[in-house]
LUMMARMI-63848 format. One record per residue (C-alpha): residue in one letter; residue number from 1; x, y, z. Coordinates in pm, 1 decimal. Example, Ala and Ser with C-alpha at 12.3 -4.5 7.8 and 13.67 -1.06 7.14 Angstrom:
// residues 2
["A"; 1; [1230.0; -450.0; 780.0]]
["S"; 2; [1367.0; -106.0; 714.0]]
END
This chain:
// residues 435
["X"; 1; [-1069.9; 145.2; 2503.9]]
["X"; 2; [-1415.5; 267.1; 2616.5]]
["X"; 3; [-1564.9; 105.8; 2907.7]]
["X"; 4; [-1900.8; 32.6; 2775.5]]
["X"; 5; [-1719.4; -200.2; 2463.5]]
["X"; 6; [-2005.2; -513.7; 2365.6]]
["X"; 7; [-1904.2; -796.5; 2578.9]]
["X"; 8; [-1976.5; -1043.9; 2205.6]]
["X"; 9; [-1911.1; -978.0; 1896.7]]
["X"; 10; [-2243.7; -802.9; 1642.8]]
["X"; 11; [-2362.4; -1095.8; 1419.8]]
["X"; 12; [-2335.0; -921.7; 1122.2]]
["X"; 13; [-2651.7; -1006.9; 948.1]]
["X"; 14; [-2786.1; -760.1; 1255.9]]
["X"; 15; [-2625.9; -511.7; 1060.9]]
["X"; 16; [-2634.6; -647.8; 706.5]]
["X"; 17; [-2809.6; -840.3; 482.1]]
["X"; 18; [-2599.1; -1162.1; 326.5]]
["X"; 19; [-2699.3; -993.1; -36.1]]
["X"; 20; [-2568.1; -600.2; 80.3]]
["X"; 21; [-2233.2; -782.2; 221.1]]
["X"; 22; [-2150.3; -920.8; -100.8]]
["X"; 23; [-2271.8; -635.2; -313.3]]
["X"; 24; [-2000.5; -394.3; -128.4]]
["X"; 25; [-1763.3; -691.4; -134.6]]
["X"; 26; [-1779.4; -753.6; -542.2]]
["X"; 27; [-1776.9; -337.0; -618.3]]
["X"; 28; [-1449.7; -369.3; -398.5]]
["X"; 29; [-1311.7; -610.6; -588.3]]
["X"; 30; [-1386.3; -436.2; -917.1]]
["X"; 31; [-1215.8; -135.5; -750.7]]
["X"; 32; [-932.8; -356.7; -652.5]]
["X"; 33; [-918.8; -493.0; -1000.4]]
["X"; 34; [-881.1; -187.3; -1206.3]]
["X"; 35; [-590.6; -62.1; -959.3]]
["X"; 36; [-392.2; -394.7; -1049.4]]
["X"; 37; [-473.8; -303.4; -1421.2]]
["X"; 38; [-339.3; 22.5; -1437.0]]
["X"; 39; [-6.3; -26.7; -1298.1]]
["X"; 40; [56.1; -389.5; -1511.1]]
["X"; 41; [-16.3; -208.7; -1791.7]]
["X"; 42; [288.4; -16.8; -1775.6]]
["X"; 43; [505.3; -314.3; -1735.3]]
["X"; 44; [307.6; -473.1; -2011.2]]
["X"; 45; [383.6; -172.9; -2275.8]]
["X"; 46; [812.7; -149.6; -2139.1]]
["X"; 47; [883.3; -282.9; -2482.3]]
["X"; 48; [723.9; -13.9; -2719.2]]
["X"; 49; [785.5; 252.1; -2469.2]]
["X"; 50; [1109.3; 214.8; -2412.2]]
["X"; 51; [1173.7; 155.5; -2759.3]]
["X"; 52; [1007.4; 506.6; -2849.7]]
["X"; 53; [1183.4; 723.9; -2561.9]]
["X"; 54; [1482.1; 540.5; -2605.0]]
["X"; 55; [1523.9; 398.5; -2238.3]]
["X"; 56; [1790.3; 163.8; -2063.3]]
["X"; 57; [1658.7; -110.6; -1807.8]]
["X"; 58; [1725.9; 93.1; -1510.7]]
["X"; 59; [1534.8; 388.3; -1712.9]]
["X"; 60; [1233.9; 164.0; -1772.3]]
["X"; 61; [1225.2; 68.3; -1403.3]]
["X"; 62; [1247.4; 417.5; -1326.2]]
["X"; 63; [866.6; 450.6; -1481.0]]
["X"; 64; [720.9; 292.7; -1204.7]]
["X"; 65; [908.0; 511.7; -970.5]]
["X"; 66; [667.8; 816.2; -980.1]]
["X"; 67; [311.0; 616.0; -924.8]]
["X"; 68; [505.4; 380.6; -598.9]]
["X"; 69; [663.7; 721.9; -464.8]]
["X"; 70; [332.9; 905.5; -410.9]]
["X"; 71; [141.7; 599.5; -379.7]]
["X"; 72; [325.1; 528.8; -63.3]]
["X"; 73; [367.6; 921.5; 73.1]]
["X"; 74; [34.5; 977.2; 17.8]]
["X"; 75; [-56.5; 699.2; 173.2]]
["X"; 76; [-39.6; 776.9; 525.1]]
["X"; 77; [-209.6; 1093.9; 480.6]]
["X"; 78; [-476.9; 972.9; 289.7]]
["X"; 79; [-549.6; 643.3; 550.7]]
["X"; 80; [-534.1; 866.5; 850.4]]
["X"; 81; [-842.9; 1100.1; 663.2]]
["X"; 82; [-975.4; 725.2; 576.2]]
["X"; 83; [-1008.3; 673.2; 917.6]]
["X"; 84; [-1180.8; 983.9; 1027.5]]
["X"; 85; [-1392.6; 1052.7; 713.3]]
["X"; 86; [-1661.9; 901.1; 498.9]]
["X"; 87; [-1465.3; 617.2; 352.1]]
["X"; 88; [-1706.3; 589.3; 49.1]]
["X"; 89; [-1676.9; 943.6; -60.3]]
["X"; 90; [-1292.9; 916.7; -40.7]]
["X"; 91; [-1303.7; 602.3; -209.8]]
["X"; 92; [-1510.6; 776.1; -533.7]]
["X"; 93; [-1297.5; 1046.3; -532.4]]
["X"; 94; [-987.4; 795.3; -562.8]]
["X"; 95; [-1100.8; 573.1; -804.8]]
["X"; 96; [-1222.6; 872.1; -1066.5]]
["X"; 97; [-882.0; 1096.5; -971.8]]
["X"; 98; [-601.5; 745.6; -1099.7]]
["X"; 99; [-876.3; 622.5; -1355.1]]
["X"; 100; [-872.4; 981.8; -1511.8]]
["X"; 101; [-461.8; 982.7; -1495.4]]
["X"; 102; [-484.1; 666.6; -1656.4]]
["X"; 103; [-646.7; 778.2; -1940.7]]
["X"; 104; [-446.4; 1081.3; -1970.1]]
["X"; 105; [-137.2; 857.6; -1958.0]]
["X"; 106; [-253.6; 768.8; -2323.7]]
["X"; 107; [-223.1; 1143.1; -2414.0]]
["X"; 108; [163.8; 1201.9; -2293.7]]
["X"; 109; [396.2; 1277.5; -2582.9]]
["X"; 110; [738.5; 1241.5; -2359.1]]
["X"; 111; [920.0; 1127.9; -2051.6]]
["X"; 112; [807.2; 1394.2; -1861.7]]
["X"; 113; [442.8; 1385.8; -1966.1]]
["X"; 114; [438.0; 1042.4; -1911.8]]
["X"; 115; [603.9; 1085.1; -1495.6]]
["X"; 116; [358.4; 1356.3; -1423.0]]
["X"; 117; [81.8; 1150.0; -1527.1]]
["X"; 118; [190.6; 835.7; -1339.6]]
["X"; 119; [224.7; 1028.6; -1058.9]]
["X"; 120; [-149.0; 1166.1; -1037.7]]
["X"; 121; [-216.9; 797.4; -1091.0]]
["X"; 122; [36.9; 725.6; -785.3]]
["X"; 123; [-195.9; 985.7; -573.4]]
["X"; 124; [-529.7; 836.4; -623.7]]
["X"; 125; [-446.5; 505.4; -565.4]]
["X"; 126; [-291.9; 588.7; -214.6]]
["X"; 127; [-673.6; 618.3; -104.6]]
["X"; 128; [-779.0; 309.9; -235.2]]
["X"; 129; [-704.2; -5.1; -80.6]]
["X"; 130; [-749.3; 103.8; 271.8]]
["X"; 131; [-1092.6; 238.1; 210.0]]
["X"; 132; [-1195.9; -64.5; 61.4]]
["X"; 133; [-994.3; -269.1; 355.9]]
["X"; 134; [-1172.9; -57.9; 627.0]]
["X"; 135; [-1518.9; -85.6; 476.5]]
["X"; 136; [-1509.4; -497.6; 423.6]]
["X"; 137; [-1409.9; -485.0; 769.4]]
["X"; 138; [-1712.9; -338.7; 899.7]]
["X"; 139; [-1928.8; -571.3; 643.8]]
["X"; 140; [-1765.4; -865.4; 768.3]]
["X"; 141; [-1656.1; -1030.1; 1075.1]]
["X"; 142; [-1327.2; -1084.2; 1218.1]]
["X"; 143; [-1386.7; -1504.1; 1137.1]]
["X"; 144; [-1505.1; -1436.0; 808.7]]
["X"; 145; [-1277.9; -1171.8; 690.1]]
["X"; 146; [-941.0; -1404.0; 551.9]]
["X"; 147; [-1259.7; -1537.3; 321.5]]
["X"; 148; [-1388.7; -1168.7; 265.6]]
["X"; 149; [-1035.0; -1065.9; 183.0]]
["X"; 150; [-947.0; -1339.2; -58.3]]
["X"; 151; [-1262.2; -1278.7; -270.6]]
["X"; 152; [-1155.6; -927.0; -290.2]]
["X"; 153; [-777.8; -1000.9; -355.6]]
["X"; 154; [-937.9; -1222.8; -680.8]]
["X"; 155; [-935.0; -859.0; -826.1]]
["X"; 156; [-518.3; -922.7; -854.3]]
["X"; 157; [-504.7; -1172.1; -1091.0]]
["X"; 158; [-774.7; -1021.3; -1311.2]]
["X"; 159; [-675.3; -661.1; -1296.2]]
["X"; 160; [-318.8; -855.7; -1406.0]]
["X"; 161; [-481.9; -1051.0; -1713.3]]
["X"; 162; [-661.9; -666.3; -1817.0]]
["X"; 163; [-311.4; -509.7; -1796.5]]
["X"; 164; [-153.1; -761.2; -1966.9]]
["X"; 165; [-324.2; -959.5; -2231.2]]
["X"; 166; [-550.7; -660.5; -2295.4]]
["X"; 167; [-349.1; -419.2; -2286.5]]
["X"; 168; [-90.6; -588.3; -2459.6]]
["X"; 169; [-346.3; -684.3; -2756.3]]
["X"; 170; [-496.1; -268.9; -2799.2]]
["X"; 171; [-123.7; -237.2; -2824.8]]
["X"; 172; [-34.8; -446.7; -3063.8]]
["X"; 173; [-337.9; -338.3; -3291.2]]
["X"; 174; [-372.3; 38.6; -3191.7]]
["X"; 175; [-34.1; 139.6; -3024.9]]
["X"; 176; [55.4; 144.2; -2641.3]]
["X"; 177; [-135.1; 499.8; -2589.9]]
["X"; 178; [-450.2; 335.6; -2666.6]]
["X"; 179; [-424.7; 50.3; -2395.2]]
["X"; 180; [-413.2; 348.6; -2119.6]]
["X"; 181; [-746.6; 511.9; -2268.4]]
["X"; 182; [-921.8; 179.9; -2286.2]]
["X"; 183; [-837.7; 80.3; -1886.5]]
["X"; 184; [-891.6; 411.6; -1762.6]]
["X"; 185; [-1216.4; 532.2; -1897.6]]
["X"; 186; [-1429.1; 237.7; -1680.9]]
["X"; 187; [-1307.2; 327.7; -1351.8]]
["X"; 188; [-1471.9; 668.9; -1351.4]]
["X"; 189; [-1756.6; 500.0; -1471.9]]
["X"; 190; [-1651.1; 263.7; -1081.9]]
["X"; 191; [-1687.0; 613.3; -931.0]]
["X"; 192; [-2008.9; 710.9; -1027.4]]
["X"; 193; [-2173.2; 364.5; -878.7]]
["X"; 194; [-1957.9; 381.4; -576.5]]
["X"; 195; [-2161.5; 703.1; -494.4]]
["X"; 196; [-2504.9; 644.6; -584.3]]
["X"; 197; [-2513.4; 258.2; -444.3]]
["X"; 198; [-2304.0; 224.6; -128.5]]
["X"; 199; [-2378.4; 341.8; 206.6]]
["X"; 200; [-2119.7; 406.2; 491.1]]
["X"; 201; [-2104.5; 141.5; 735.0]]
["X"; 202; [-2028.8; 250.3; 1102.5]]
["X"; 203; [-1701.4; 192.0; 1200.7]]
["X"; 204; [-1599.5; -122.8; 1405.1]]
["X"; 205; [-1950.9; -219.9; 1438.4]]
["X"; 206; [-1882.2; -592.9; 1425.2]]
["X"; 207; [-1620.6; -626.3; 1712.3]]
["X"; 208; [-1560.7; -610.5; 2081.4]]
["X"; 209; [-1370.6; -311.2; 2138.3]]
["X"; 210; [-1493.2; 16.4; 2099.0]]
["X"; 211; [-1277.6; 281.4; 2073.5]]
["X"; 212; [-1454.9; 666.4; 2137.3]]
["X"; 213; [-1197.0; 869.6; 1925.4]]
["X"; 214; [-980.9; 737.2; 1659.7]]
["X"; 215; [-614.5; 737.6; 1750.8]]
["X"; 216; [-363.0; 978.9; 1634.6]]
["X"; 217; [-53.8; 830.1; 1346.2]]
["X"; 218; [210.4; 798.5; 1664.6]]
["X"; 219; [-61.9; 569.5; 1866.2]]
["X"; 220; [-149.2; 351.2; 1563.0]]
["X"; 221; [262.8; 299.2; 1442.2]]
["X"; 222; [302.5; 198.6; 1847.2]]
["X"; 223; [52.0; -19.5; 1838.3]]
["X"; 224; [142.8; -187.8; 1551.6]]
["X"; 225; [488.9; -195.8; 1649.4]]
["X"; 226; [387.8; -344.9; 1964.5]]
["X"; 227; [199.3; -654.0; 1784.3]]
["X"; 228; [459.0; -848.0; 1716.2]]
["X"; 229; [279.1; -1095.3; 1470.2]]
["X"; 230; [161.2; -785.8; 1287.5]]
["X"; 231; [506.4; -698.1; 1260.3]]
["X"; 232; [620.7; -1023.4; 1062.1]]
["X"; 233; [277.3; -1064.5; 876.2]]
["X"; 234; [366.2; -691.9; 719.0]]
["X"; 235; [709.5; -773.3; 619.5]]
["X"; 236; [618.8; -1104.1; 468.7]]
["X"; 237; [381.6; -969.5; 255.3]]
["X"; 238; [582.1; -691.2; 185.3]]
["X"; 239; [909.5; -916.6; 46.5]]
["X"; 240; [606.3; -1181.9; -90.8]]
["X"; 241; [566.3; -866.9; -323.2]]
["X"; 242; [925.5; -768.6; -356.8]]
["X"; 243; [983.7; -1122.8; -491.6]]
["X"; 244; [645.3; -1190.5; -670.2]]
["X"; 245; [604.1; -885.2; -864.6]]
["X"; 246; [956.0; -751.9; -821.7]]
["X"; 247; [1043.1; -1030.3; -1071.5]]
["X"; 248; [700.4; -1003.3; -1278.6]]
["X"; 249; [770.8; -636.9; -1338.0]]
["X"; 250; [992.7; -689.8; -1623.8]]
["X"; 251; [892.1; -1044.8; -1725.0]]
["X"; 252; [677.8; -908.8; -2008.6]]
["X"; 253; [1057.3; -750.8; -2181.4]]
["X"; 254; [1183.4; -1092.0; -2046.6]]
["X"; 255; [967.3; -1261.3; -2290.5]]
["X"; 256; [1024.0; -1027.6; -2570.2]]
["X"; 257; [1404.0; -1049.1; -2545.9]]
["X"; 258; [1451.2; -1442.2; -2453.5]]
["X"; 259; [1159.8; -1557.9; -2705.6]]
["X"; 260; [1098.3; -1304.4; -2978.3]]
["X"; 261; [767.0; -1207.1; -2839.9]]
["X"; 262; [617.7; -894.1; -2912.5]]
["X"; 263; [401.9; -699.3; -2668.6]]
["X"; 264; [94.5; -879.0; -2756.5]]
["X"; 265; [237.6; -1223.1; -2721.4]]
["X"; 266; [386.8; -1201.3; -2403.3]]
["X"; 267; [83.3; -980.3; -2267.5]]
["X"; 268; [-141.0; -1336.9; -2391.7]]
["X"; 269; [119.9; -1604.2; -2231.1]]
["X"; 270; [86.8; -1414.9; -1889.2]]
["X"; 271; [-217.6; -1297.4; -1858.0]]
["X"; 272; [-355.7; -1662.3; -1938.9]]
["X"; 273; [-161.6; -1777.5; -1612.0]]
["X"; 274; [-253.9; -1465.0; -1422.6]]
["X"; 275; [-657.5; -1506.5; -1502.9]]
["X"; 276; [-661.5; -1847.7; -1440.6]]
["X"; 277; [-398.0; -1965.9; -1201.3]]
["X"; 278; [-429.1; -1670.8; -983.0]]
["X"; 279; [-832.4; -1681.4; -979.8]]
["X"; 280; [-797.8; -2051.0; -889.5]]
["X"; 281; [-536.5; -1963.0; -633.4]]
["X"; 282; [-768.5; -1711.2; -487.7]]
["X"; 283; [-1048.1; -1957.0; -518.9]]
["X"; 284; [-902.9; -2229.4; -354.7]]
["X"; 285; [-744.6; -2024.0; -73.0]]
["X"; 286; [-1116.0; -1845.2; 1.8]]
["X"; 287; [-1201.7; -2238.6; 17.8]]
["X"; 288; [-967.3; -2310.1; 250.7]]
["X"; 289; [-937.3; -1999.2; 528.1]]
["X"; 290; [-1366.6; -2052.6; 523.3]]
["X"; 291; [-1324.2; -2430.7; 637.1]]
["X"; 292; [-1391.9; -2395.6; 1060.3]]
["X"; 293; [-1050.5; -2511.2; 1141.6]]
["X"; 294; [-879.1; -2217.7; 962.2]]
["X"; 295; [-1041.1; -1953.8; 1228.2]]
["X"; 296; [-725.4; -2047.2; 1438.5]]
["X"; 297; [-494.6; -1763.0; 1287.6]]
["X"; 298; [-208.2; -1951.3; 1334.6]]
["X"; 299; [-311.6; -2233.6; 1087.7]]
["X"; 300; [-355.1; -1902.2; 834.5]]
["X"; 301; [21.8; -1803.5; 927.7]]
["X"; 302; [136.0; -2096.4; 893.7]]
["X"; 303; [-16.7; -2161.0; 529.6]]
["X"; 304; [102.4; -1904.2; 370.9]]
["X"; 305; [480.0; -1989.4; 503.3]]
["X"; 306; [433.8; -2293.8; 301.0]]
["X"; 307; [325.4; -2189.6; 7.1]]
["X"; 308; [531.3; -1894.9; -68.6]]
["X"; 309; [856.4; -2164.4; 55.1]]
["X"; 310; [762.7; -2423.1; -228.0]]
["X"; 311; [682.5; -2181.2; -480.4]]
["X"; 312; [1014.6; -2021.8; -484.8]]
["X"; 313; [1173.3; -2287.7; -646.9]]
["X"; 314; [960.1; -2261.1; -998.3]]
["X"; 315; [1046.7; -1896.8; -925.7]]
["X"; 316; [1412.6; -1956.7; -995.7]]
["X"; 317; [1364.2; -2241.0; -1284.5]]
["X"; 318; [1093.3; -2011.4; -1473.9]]
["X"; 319; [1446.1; -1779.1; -1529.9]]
["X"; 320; [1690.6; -2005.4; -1517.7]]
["X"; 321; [1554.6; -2225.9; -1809.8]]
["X"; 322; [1601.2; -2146.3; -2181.5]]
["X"; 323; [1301.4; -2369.6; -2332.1]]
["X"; 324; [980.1; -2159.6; -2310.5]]
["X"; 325; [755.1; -2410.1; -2251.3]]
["X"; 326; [923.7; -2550.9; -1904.6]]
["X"; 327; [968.1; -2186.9; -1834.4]]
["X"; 328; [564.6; -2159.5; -1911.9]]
["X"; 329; [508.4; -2454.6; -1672.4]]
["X"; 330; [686.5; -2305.6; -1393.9]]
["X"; 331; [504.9; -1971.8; -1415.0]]
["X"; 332; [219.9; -2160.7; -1424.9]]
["X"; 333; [320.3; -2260.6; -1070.1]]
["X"; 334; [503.5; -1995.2; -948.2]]
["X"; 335; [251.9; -1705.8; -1060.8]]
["X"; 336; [-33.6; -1826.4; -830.4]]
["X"; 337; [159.5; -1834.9; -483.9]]
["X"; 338; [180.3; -1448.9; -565.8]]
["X"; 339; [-203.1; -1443.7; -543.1]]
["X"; 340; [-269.5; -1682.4; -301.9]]
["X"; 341; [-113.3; -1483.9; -10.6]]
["X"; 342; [-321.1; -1145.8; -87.2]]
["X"; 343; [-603.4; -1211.5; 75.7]]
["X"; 344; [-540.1; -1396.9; 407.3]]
["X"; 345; [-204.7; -1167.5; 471.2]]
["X"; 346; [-473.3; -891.8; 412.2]]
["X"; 347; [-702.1; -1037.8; 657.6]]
["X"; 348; [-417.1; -1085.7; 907.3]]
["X"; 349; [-300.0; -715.4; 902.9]]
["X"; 350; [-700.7; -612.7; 975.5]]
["X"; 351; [-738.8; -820.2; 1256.3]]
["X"; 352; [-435.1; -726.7; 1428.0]]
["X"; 353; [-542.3; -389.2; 1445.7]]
["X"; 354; [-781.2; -202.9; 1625.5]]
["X"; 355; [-1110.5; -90.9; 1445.8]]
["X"; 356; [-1002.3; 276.2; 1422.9]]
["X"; 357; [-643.1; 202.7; 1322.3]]
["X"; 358; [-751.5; -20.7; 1014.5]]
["X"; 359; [-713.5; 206.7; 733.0]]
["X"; 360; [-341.1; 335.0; 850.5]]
["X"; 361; [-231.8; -12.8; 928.1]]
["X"; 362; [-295.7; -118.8; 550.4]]
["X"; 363; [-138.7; 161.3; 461.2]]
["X"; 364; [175.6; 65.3; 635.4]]
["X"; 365; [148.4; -237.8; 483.4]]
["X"; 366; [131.2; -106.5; 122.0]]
["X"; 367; [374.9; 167.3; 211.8]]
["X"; 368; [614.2; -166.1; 320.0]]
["X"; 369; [494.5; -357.0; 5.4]]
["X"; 370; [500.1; -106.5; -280.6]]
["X"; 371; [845.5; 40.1; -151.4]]
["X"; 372; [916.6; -273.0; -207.3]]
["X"; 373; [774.1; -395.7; -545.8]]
["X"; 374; [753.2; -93.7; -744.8]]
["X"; 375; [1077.1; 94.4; -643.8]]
["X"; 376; [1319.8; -146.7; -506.0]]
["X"; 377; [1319.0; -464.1; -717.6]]
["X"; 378; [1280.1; -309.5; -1069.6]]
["X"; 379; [1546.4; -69.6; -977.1]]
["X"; 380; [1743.7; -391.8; -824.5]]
["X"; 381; [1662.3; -579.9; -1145.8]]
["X"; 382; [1693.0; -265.6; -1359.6]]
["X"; 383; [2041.8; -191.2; -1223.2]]
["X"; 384; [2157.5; -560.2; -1268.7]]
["X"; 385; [2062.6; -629.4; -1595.9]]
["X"; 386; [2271.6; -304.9; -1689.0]]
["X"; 387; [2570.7; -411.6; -1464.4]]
["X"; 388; [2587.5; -767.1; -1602.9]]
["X"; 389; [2517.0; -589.9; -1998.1]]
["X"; 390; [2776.5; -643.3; -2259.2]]
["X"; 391; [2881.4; -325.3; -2488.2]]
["X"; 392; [2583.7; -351.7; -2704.9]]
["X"; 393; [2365.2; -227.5; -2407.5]]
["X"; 394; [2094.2; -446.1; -2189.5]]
["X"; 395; [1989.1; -793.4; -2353.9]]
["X"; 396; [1800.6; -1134.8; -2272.9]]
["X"; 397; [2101.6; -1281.6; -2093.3]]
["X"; 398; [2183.9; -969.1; -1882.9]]
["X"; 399; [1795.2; -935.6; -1745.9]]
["X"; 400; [1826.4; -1331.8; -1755.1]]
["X"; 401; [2072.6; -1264.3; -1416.0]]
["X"; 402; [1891.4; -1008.5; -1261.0]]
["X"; 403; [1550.4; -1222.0; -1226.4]]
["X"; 404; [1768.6; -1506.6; -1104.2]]
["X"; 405; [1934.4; -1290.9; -821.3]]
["X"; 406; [1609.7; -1159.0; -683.4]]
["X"; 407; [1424.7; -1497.2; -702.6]]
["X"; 408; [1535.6; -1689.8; -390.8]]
["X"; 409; [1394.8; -1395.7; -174.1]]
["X"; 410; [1021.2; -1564.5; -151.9]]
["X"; 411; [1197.1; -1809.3; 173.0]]
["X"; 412; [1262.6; -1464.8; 306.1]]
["X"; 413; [914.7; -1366.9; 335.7]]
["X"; 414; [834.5; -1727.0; 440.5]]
["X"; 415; [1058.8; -1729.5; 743.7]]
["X"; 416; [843.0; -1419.3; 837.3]]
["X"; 417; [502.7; -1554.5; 791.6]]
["X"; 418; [655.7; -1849.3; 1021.3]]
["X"; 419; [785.4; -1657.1; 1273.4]]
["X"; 420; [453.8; -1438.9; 1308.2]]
["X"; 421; [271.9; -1741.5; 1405.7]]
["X"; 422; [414.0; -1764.4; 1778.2]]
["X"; 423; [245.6; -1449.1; 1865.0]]
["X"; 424; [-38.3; -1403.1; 1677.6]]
["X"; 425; [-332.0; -1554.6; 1935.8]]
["X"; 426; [-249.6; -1319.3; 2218.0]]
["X"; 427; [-203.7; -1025.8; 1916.8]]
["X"; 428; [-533.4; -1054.2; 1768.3]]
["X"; 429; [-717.8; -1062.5; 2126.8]]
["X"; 430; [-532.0; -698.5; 2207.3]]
["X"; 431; [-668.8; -566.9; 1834.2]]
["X"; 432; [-1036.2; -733.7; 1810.7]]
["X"; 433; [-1140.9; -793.6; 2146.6]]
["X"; 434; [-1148.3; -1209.6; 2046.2]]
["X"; 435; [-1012.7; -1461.2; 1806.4]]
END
């Protein structure tokens, strides 16, 4: 650290006014929101695709294989340029590079086509997220930022109603091509307003330390490895994803095959829950981590142990039950708790590492998370529901299994958000200079 660090933290409206914060925060949360829409879409349309190219459960979790493989190798690469570049030019290019794969996805004519154009998606989504993590950052102070980060994380639930109940009603009408036209085309459109109407805000310009070069990959994994809290706050939101959308991955052909749905139906059930329950989760978390008494980070850790602990229960019942609308009610509780931790674990993993390291340490994170939720768990589930299959191939009971084996993990990433707690005061002083 440089020797002639700020002694207090910059007030930020020194740097910022209240309106420009919350411009860049809202065009990050659309650009948060159309990521989340392109890759539910794809779980969304399982049914009709796999119907047309003919695929087994472990081949339809093998879709999502391609966009999670490059989004996490690329996302290293792409975090460390994040961190030494103009984040809003690499940010543009990202957006307009997975929007345009997107709506080229609605083009493919095969299995191959339709790998190849999940993984350009894959690529330009690897820059995304830790732009947009590194620029709220410097927009937004390290008291403020579980607040910050929970307003952006409300673009989960609605990029999740978009590639779900939209998606699943262009479907229905116009055939599954068609939904990956129609939520690809506005995110190029993102692109364009990303360049002309946000600036590039200097880097760490609201905290203590000051570091005069950023650090190379080695320094940043040693620090991070060193922060012990940051440790368990990375794995807990990596297995809260493993279990939240591990098991909402194939929910959607869970629907179809339990309750007759078709794409359309199922895409409306869920993406009612995901709209409004997870937009009230986010709501009400922002609510909370604001209040004065939640700028204790441990109070933050400590939250989201509890919530992702109760809600693994409806987890389990949502599968377990065979009457739709106690399985309905259970989502309906369940769903949310997979929202509610986005934003504060988010928050967490930026303040836990230094200014310059921001962008590669929510890389990591993603890198844990999407291994994690788009290659392990539907392969898991994928796998399972073929195991447990009777002759006739994969059916509602065999997937029925799967979802019920994975579902207990969620105390697994609550025992980590627990443990991270016990270090996390003296962490966050080492990363930001103050707590």
């Amino acid at each position: 650290m440089a020797s002639n660090a700020p002694t207090t933290p910059v007030n930020a409206d020194e740097v910022s006014t209240l309106g420009q914060r919350w411009y860049v925060l809202i065009i990050m949360m659309l650009v948060y929101t159309i990521s989340i829409a392109d890759r539910y879409v794809l779980s969304t349309l399982l049914g009709p695709i796999s119907d047309e190219l003919n695929l087994t459960d472990t081949g339809a979790a093998s879709l999502g294989i391609p966009l999670a493989l490059f989004y996490v190798t690329m996302g290293i690469p792409l975090s460390w340029l994040c961190d030494r570049t103009n984040r809003r030019n690499l940010l543009a290019a990202s957006v307009a590079v997975w929007s345009f794969m997107t709506a080229l996805t609605g083009f493919t004519r095969g299995y191959i086509d339709l790998l190849l154009a999940r993984i350009g998606v894959g690529i330009g989504e690897a820059g995304g997220t830790p732009a947009c993590n590194s620029i709220i950052a410097d927009y937004f102070p390290a008291n403020r930022r579980s607040m910050a980060m929970t307003v952006f994380a409300l673009g989960a639930p609605i990029g999740a109603w978009l590639g779900t109940d939209i998606a699943g009603m262009v479907s229905t009408i116009h055939g599954w091509r068609s939904a990956f036209m129609v939520l690809g085309i506005p995110g190029i459109l993102l692109a364009l307003i990303i360049m002309v109407t946000i600036k590039e805000p200097k880097r760490g310009r609201l905290d203590i330390v000051d570091e005069e070069k950023a650090p190379t990959v080695m320094e940043t994994l040693k620090f991070i490895w060193s922060q012990k809290s940051a440790v368990h706050a990375m794995t807990g939101a990596g297995l809260s994803a493993f279990w939240g959308w591990g098991l909402m991955w194939f929910t959607p052909l869970f629907l179809q095959r339990t309750y007759g749905m078709d794409e359309g139906a199922a895409g409306s059930l869920l993406g009612e829950i995901y709209l409004v329950g997870g937009i009230g989760a986010s709501l009400i978390t922002a609510y909370v981590v604001a209040r004065p008494s939640y700028t204790d980070p441990r109070k933050i850790s400590r939250l989201l142990a509890v919530v992702t602990a109760v809600a693994t229960l409806p987890s389990f019942l949502a599968y377990y039950t065979h009457d739709l609308a106690f399985a309905k009610f259970m989502w309906w509780l369940f769903i949310p708790a997979i929202y509610f931790y986005i934003g504060p674990a988010m928050a967490l993993c930026q303040n836990l590492a230094a200014p310059k390291m921001r962008a590669m340490a929510i890389a990591i994170s993603l890198l844990i998370a999407n291994l994690l939720n788009l290659i392990v768990a539907p392969w898991i589930v994928g796998s399972l529901s073929d195991f447990f299959a009777g002759p006739s191939g994969a059916d509602a009971d065999s997937l029925r299994l799967a979802q019920l084996i994975l579902a207990p993990t969620g105390l697994w990433a609550a025992w980590h958000y627990w443990r991270a707690e016990k270090y996390i005061i003296e962490d966050q002083k080492r990363a930001c200079g103050y707590v």
